[in-house]
C-alpha positions as CSV (number, residue, x, y, z in Angstrom):
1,X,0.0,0.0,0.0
2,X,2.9,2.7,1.0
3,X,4.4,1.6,-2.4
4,X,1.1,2.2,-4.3
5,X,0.8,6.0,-2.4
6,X,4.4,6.4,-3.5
7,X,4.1,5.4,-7.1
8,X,0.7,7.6,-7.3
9,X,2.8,10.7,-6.1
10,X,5.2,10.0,-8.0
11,X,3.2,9.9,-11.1
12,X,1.1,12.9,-10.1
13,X,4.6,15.2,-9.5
14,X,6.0,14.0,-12.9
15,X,3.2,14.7,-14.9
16,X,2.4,18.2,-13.1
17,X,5.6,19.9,-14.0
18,X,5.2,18.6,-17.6
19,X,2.2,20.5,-17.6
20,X,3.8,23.7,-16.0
21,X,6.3,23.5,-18.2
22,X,3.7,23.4,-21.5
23,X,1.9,26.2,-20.0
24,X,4.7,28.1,-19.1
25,X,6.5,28.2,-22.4
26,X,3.6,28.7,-23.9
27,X,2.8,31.6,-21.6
28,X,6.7,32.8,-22.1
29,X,6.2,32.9,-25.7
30,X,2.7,34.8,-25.4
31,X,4.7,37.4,-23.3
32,X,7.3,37.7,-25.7
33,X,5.3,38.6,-28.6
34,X,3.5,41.3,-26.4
35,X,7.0,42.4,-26.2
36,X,7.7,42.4,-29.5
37,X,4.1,44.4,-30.1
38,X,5.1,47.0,-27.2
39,X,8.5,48.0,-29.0
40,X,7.2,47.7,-32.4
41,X,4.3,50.0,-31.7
42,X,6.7,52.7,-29.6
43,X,9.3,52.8,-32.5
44,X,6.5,53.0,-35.1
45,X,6.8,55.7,-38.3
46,X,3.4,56.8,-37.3
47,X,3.6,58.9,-40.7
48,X,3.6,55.8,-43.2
49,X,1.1,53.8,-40.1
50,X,-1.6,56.8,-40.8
51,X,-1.3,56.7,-44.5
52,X,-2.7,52.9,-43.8
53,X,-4.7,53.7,-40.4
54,X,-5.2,57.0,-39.3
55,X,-7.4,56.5,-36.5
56,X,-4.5,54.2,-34.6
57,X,-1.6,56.3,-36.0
58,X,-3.7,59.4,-34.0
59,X,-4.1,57.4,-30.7
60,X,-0.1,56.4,-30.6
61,X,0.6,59.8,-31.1
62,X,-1.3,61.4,-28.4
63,X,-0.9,58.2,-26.1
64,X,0.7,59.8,-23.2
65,X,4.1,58.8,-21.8
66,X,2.9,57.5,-18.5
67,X,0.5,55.1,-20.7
68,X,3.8,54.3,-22.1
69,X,5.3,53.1,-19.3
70,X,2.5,51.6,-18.3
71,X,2.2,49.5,-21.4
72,X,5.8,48.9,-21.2
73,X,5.9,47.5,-17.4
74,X,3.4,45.3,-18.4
75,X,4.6,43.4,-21.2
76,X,8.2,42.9,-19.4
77,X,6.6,42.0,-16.1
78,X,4.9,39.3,-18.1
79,X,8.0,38.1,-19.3
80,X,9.5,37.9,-16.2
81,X,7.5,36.4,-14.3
82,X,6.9,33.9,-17.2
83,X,10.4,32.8,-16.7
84,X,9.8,32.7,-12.8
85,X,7.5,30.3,-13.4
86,X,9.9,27.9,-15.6
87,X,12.6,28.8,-12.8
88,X,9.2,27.7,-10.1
89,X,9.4,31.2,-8.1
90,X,6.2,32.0,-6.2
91,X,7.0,35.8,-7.2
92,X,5.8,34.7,-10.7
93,X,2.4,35.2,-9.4
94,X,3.2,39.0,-8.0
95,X,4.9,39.8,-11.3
96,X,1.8,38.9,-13.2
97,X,-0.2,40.3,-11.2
98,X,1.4,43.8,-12.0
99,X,1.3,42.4,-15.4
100,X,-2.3,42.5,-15.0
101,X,-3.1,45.6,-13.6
102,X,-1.0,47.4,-16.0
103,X,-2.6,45.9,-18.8
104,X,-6.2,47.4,-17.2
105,X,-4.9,50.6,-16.8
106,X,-3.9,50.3,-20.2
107,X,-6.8,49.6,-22.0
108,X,-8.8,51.0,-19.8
109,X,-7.2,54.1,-21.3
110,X,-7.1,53.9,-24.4
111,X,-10.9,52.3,-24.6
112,X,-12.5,54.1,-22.1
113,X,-10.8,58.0,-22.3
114,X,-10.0,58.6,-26.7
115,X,-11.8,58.4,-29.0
116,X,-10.8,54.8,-30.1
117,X,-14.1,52.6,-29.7
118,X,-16.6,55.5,-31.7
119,X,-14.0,55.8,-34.4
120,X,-13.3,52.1,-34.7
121,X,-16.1,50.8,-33.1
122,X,-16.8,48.2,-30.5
123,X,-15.0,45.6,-32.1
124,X,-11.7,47.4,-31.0
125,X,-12.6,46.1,-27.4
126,X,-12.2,42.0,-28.6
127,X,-8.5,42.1,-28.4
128,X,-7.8,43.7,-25.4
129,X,-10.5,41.3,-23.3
130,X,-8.1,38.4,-24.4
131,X,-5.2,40.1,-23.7
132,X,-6.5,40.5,-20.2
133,X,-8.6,36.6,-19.9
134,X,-4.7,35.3,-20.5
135,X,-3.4,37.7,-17.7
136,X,-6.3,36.3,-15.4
137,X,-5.4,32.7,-16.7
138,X,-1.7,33.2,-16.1
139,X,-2.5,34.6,-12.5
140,X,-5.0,30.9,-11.7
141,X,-2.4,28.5,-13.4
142,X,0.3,30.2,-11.2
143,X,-2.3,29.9,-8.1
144,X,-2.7,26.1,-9.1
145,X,0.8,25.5,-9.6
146,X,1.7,26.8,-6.3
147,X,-1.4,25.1,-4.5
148,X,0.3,21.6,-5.9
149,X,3.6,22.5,-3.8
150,X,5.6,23.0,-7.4
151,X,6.7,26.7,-6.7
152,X,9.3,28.0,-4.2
């Protein structure tokens, strides 16, 4: 019977990190292409981007620098704590937590005080309510993975 507890949590530890490790590349990958969006969009020729889309070119323009750094901190905290949850750190939960909050500040912003949703219309909101259901799913799988004793 001992040997049958042992072999059961044995089994259920291997295959949990797997798991964690799926998600968490997969989350570390999803992070980096925010990156990748954050700097492409701050070094942007917003001259040839208006000739193709004025109404965004006009809102990366005025988009204040505080939003900047906001949208900025979250796409690096995201990475981070993506790779403290490879690593198994319990501050990966903290770090997307800030993650998460920036990205509500963000798009709380830019949908909620420009002009963005009546020139564009609703449909602009779709993207950033995924963007934020990942952050919310990267903050439960952390929860989960440290409820299961795999983070430090």
């Amino acid at each position: 019977m001992a040997e049958e507890n042992g072999a059961a949590a044995t089994t259920g530890t291997t295959t949990a990190p797997r798991g964690m490790w799926i998600v968490g590349v997969g989350l570390l990958v999803w992070n980096l292409i925010g990156l990748a969006a954050f700097y492409m969009q701050s070094t942007m020729d917003l001259t040839a981007l208006a000739q193709s889309d004025p109404v965004t070119a006009r809102e990366l323009a005025a988009m204040p620098q505080w939003a900047w750094w906001v949208y900025g901190t979250a796409t690096i905290s995201g990475v981070v704590a993506a790779v403290a949850l490879l690593l198994k750190r319990r501050v990966a939960f903290w770090l997307f937590a800030l993650s998460l909050l920036c990205i509500i500040i963000q798009f709380s912003r830019s949908l909620l005080m420009t002009d963005l949703v009546a020139d564009k219309g609703l449909s602009v909101a779709i993207f950033p309510l995924v963007i934020g259901a990942i952050g919310g799913f990267q903050l439960w799988w952390t929860k989960v993975c440290d409820g299961q004793g795999q983070l430090r």
